[in-house]
C-alpha positions as CSV (number, residue, x, y, z in Angstrom):
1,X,-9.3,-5.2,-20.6
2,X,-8.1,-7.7,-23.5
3,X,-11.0,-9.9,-23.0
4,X,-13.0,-7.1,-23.5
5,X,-11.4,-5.6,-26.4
6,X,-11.7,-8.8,-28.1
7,X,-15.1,-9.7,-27.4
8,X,-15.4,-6.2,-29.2
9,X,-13.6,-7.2,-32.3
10,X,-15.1,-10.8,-32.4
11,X,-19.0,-9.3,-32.2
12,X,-17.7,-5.9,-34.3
13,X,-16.3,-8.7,-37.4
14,X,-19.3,-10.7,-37.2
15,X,-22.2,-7.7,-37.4
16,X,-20.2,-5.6,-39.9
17,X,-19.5,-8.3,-42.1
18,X,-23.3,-9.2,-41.7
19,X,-24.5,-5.4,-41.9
20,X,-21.8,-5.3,-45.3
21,X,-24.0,-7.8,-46.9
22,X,-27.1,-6.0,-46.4
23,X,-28.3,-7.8,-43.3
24,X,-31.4,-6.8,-41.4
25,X,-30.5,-6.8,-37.7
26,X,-33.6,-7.1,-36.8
27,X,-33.8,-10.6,-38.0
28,X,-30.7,-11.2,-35.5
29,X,-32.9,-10.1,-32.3
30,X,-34.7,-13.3,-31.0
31,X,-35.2,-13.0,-27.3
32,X,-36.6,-16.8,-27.6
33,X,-33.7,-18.1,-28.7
34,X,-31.6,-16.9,-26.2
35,X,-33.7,-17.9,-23.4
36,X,-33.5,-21.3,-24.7
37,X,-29.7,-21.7,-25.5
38,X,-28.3,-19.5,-22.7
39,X,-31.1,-21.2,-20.1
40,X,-30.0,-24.4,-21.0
41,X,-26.5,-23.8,-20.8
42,X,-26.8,-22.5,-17.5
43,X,-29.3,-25.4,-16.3
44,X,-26.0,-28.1,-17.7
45,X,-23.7,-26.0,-15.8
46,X,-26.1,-25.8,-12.4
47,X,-26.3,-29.7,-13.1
48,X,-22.3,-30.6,-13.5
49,X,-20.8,-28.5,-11.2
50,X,-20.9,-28.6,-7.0
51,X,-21.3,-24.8,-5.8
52,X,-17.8,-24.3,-4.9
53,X,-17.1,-24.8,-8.8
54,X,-19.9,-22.6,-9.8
55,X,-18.5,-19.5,-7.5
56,X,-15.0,-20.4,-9.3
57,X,-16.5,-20.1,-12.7
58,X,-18.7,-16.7,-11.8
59,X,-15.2,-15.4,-10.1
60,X,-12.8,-16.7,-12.4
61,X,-15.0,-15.0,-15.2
62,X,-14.9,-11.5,-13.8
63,X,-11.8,-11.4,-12.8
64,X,-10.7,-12.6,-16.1
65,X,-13.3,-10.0,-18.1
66,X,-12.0,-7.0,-15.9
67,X,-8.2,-8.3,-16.5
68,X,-7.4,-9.4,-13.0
69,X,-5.4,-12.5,-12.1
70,X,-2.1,-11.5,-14.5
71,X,1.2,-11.2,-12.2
72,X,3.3,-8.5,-13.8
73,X,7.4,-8.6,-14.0
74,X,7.3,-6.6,-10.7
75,X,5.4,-8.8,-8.5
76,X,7.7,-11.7,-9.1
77,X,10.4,-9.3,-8.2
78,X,9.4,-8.1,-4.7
79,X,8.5,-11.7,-3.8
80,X,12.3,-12.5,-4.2
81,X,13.2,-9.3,-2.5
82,X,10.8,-10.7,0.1
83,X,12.3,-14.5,-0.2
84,X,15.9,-12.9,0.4
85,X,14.5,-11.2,3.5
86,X,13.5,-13.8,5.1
87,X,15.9,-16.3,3.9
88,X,18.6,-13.4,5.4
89,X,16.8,-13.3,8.6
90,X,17.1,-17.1,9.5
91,X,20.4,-17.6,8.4
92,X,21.6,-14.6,10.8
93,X,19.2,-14.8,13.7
94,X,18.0,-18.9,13.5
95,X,14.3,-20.0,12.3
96,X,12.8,-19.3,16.0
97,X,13.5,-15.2,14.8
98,X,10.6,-15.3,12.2
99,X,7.9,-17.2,14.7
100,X,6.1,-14.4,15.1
101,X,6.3,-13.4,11.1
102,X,4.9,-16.5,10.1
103,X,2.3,-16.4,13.1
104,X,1.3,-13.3,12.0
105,X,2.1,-11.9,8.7
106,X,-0.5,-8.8,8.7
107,X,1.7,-7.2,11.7
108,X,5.0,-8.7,10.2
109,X,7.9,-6.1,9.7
110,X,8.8,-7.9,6.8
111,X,5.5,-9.5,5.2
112,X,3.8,-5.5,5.5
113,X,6.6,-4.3,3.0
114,X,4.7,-6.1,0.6
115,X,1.1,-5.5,0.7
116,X,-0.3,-7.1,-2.8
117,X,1.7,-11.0,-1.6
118,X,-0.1,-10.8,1.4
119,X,-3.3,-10.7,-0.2
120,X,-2.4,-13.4,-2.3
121,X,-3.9,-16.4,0.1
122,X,-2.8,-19.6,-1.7
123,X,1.0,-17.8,-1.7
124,X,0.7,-16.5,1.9
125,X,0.0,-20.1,3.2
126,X,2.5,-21.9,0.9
127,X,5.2,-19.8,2.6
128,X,3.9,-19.7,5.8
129,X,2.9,-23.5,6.2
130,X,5.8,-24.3,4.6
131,X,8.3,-22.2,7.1
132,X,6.1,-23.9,9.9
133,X,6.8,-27.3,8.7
134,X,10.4,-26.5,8.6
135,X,10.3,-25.0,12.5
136,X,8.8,-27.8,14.1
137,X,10.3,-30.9,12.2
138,X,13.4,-32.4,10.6
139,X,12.5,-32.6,7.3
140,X,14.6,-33.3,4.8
141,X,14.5,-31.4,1.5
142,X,13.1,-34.0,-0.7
143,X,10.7,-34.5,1.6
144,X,9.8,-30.7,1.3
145,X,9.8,-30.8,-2.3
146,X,7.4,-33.9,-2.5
147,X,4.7,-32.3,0.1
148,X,4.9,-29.0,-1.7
149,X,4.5,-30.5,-5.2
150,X,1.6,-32.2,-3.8
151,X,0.2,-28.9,-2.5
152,X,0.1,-27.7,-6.0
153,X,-0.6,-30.6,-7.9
154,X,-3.9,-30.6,-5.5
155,X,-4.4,-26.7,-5.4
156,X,-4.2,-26.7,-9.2
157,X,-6.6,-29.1,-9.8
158,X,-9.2,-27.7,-7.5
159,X,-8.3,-24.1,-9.3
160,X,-9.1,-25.8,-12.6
161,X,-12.4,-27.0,-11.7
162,X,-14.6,-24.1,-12.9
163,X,-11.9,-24.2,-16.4
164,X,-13.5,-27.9,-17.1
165,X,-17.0,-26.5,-16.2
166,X,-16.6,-23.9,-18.4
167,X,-15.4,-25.7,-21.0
168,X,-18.1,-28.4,-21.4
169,X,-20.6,-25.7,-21.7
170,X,-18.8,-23.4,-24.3
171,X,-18.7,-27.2,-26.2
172,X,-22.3,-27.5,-25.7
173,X,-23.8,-23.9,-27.3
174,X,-23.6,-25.5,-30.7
175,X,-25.9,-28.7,-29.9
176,X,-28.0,-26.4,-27.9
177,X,-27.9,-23.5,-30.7
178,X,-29.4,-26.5,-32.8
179,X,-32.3,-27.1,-30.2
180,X,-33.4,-23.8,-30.4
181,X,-33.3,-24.3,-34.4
182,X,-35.5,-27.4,-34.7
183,X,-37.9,-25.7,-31.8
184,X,-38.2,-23.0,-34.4
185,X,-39.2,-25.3,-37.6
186,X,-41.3,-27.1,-35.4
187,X,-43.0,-23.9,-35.4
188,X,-41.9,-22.4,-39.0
189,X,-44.5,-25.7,-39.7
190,X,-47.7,-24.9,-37.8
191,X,-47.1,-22.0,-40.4
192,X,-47.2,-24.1,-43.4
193,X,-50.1,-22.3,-44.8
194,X,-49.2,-18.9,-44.4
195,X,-47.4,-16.7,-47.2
196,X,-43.7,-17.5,-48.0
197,X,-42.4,-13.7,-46.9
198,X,-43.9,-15.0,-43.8
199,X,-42.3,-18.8,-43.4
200,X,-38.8,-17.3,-45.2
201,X,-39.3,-14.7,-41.8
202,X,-40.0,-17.6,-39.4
203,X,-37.0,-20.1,-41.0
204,X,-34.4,-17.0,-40.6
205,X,-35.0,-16.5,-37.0
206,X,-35.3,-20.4,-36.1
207,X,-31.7,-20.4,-38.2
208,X,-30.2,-17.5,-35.4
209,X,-30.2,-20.4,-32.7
210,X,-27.5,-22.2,-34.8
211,X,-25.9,-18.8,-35.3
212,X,-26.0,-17.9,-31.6
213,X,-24.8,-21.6,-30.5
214,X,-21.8,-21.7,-32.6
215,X,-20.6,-18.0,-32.2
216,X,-21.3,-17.9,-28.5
217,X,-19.0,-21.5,-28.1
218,X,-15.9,-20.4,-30.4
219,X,-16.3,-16.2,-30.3
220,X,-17.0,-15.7,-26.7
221,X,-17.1,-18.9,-23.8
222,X,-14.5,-21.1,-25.4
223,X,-12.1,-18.6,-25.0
224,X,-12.9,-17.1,-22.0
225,X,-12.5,-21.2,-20.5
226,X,-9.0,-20.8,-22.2
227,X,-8.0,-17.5,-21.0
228,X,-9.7,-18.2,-17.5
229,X,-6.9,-21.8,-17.8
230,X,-4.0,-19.4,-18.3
231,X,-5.0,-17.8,-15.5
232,X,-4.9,-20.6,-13.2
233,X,-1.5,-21.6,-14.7
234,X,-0.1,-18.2,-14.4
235,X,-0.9,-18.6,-10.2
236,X,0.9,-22.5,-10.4
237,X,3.8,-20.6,-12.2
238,X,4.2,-18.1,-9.4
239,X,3.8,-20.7,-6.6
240,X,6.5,-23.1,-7.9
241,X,8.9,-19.9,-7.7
242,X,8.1,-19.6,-3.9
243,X,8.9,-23.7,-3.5
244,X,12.3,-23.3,-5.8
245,X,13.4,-20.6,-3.2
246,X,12.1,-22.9,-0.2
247,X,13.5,-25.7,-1.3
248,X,16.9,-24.6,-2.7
249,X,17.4,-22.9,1.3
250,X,16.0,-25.6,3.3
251,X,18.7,-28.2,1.2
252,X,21.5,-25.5,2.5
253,X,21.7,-22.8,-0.1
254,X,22.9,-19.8,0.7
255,X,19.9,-17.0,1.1
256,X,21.6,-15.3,-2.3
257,X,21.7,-18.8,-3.9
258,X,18.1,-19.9,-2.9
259,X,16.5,-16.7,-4.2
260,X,18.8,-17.5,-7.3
261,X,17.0,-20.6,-7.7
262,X,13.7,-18.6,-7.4
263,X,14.6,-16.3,-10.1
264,X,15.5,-18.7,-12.3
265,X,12.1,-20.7,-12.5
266,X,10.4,-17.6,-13.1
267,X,9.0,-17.6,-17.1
268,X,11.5,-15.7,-19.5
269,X,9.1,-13.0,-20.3
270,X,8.9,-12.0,-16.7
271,X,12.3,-13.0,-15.2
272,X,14.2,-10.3,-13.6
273,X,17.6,-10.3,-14.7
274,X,20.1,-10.7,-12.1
275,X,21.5,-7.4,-12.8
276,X,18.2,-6.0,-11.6
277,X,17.5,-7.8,-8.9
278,X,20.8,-7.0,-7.2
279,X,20.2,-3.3,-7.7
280,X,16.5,-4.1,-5.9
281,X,18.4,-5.7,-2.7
282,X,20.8,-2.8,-2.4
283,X,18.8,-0.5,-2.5
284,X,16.5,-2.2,0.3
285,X,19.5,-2.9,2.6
286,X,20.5,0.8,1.9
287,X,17.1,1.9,3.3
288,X,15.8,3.6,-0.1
C-alpha cells in the first residue's frame, strides 16, 4: 500500500507542479514515446535475465506494489514460540520424537499451530533440512553454522537476482528516454518547413521521451528495485533468526537459551522483548 501511496505523491508532485505552471497535458500524452522507451526496456530486460529471474522481477514487483513480503513484530514471535516447541520436544522426548514433524509438517501437531511459517517455503526447509541433518549425522555445531550460512549466502543471491535486473533497467530509462528524443527531432526535421507553432508542437513532445526516461528511472523503477532489495533482506533477516536458534541448541543450549539466542538477532524495531515473549510461552503451555 506504500508503494502505491507513493507512486501517488511522486506522479501527483510532478503534474501539479506542471499543471501550476500552466502546462497543457495534452502535450504530456505521447503514446509513441512510450512504446519506444517502455518497449525497449522490456526488450534489455528479456535480453539480461534467464526466465527464472524474469518471474522474480514480475513477482517480486506485485508483491512489493500490493505490500506483501514485510514480516510484522508478530511473526517473528510465533516462530520462537514455535522454535521453543520444538526445541522443548527434543530435549524431553530425544530428536527421533519429531521424525514424523519434520517428515511431514502440514499434519504436524506443532508446525499446524502456525499456519503463515508453514507457507513460508525457504523457512520451512531451513528448519526442516536442517533438523534432518542433525537426526542422521554427528555434526558439530560449526559445522552447522558453516552449511547454514552457505544456504543463505546462496539463497540470497539467487533472491537478489530479479533486484540487479531491475536495477539495470531503472538505470537505463534515462539513455532510452533520450532515444525516444532524438527519434523525435529526427522527425521535428522532416518538418523543417512547416510553421513554428507547428515544429515548437513537434520539439515539445520529442522532449517528453527525456521527461518519461528520467522520471520513470528515479520516480517509479529505481525505487521499486530498492524497495523490492529490502524485501529480499527482510526474508535473510528472518532466516538468520531460525539458524541463531538452531545453532545456539544443536551447540547445547538450553531450549530457553537457544530461542534467547533467536530473539536476540531479531532487528530492534521488531524484537519482542523478553518480557513478552515469556507471557507468549505461558500462556501456550497453559493451553490459552
Amino acid at each position: 500500500m506504500l508503494v502505491i501511496v507513493g507512486a501517488a505523491v511522486v506522479l501527483g508532485a510532478v503534474v501539479g507542479g506542471y499543471i501550476l505552471e500552466h502546462g497543457n497535458l495534452s502535450v504530456l500524452f505521447q503514446p509513441a514515446e512510450v512504446v519506444i522507451i517502455f518497449g525497449a526496456a522490456l526488450g534489455a530486460l528479456i535480453i539480461m535475465s534467464p526466465m527464472h529471474v524474469l518471474k522474480g522481477v514480475i513477482k517480486g514487483a506485485i508483491k512489493t506494489i500490493i505490500g506483501g513480503g514485510s514480516y510484522s513484530k508478530r511473526d517473528y514471535l510465533e516462530t520462537l514460540l514455535m522454535l521453543n516447541e520444538i526445541f522443548t520436544k527434543i530435549r524431553k522426548e530425544g530428536l527421533i520424537s519429531i521424525e514424523q514433524d519434520v517428515e511431514d509438517p502440514e499434519n504436524s501437531a506443532i508446525f499446524s499451530k502456525y499456519p503463515k511459517f508453514l507457507k513460508n517455503h525457504h523457512a520451512l526447509a531451513l528448519l526442516t533440512d536442517t533438523l534432518r541433518t542433525v537426526m542422521t549425522t554427528t555434526i558439530s555445531p560449526y559445522e552447522l553454522e558453516g552449511i547454514l550460512d552457505n544456504e543463505l549466502e546462496t539463497l540470497h543471491e539467487t533472491e537478489a537476482g530479479p533486484v540487479k535486473s531491475l536495477t539495470t533497467v531503472a538505470d537505463s530509462l534515462p539513455g532510452l528516454g533520450i532515444v525516444a528524443a532524438v527519434l523525435g527531432v529526427v522527425i521535428t526535421m522532416q518538418k523543417i518547413k512547416e510553421p513554428p507553432e507547428v515544429l515548437g508542437h513537434s520539439i515539445g513532445a520529442a522532449l517528453v521521451g527525456t521527461f518519461m526516461g528520467v522520471l520513470m528511472c528515479y520516480g517509479f523503477v529505481g525505487p521499486l528495485a530498492r524497495r523490492l532489495e529490502s524485501t529480499i533482506n527482510e526474508e535473510k533477516e528472518f532466516l538468520q533468526m531460525i539458524k541463531a536458534g538452531l545453532v545456539s541448541f544443536v551447540a547445547g543450549a538450553a531450549p530457553q537459551i537457544a530461542v534467547e539466542f533467536a530473539r536476540r538477532s531479531i532487528p530492534p524495531h521488531l524484537r519482542p522483548s523478553f518480557y513478552e515473549l515469556e507471557e507468549e510461552i505461558r500462556a501456550l503451555k497453559s493451553g490459552r
